[in-house]
C-alpha positions as CSV (number, residue, x, y, z in Angstrom):
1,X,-12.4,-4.0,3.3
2,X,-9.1,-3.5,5.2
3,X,-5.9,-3.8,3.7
4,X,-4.8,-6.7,5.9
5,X,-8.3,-8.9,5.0
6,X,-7.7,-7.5,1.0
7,X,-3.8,-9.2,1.3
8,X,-5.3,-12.4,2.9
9,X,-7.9,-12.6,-0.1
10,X,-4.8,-11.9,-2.7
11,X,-2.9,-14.2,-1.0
12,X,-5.5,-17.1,-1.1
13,X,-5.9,-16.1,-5.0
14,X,-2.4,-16.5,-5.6
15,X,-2.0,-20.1,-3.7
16,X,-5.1,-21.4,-5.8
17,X,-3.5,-20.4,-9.5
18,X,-0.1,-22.0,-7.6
19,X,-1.9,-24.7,-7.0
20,X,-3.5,-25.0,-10.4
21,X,-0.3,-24.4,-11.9
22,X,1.3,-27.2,-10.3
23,X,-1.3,-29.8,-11.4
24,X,-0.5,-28.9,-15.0
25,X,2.8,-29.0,-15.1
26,X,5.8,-28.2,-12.7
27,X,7.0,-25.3,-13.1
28,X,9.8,-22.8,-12.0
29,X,9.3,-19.8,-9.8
30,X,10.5,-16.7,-12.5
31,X,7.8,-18.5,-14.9
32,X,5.3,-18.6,-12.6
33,X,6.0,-14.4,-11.8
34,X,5.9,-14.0,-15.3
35,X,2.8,-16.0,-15.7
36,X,1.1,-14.4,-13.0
37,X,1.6,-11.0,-14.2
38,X,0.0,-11.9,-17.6
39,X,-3.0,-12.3,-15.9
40,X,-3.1,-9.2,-13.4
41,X,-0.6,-10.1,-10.4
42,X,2.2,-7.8,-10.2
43,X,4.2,-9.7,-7.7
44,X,8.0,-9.8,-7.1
45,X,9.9,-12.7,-6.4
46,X,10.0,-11.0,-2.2
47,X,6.9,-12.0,-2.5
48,X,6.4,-15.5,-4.5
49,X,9.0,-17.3,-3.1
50,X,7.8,-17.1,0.5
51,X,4.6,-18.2,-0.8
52,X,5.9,-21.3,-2.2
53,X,8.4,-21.9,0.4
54,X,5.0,-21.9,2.9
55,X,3.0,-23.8,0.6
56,X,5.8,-26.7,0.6
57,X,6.3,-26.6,3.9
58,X,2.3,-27.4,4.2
59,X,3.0,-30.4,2.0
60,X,1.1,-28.7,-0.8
61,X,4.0,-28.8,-3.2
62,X,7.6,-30.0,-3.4
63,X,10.3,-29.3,-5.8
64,X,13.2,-30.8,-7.5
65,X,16.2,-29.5,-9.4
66,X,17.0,-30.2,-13.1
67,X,19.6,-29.0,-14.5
68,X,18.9,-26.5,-17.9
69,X,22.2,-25.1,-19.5
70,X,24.5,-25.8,-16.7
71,X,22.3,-24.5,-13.9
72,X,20.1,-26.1,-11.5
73,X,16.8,-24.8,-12.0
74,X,13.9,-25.7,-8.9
75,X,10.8,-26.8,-10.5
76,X,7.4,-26.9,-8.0
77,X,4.9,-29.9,-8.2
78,X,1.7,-30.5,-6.4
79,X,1.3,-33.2,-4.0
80,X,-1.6,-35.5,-3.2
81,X,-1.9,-33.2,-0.1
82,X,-1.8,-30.3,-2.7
83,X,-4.6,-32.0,-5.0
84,X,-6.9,-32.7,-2.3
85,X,-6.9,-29.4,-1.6
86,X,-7.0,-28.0,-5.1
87,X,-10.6,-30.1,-5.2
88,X,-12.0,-29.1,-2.1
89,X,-11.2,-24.8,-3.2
90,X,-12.4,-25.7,-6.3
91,X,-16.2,-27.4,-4.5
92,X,-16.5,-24.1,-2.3
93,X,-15.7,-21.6,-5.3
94,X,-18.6,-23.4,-7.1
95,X,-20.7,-22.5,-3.8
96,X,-19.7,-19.4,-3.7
97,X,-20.5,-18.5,-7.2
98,X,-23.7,-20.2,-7.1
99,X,-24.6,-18.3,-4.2
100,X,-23.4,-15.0,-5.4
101,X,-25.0,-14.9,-8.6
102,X,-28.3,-16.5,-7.0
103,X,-28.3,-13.5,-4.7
104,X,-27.6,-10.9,-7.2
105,X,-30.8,-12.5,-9.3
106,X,-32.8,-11.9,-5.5
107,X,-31.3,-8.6,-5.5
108,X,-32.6,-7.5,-9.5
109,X,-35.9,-9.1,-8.9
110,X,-36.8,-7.1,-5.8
111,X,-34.5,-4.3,-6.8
C-alpha cells in the first residue's frame, strides 16, 4: 500500500469517528484531538481542523459558539446531510466485514 492510498484510508477513518462523534454529542475540536489520540490517532490540530473545516464545507457538520469562562468555544454538530452519510458508511462497513471474514473462513478451509 502507498503512502498516499494509506493517508486516504486514515483520512476516511478519521471523518467516520468525526462523524460518529457528532451524532453523540457536539463537541469541540481540542476534545476531539484528545479523544482521538486515546484511541490510536496521533493527529495535530494542522491536521483536524482542516478536516472539519472540509467536512462542514460538505454540509456534514456545522458549528456554533458558546461561550465557556469568557471565551467563545466552536462546538461541531452533524447535519441531516452528515447522518445520511453516517448510515450509509455504517451499511458498507457491515459489507465489508461480512465479506472479509467470509473470505478469511474460504481462505482456512482450503488453506
Amino acid at each position: 500500500m502507498t503512502g498516499m492510498t494509506r493517508k486516504r484510508l486514515f483520512q476516511g477513518f478519521i471523518c467516520l469517528h468525526i462523524l460518529n462523534q457528532a451524532n453523540n454529542e457536539p463537541f469541540f475540536g481540542s476534545w476531539l484531538i484528545e479523544e482521538l489520540s486515546e484511541i490510536g490517532y496521533k493527529l495535530s490540530p494542522g491536521t483536524v481542523y482542516p478536516i472539519l473545516h472540509s467536512m462542514e464545507q460538505e454540509g456534514l457538520i456545522v458549528h456554533h459558539f458558546e461561550n465557556v469562562d469568557g471565551k467563545a468555544r466552536k462546538y461541531y454538530s452533524i447535519t441531516n446531510e452528515g447522518r445520511a452519510e453516517l448510515r450509509q458508511a455504517h451499511s458498507y462497513m457491515l459489507e465489508l466485514t461480512d465479506s472479509i471474514a467470509q473470505d478469511l473462513t474460504d481462505a482456512s478451509a482450503t488453506g
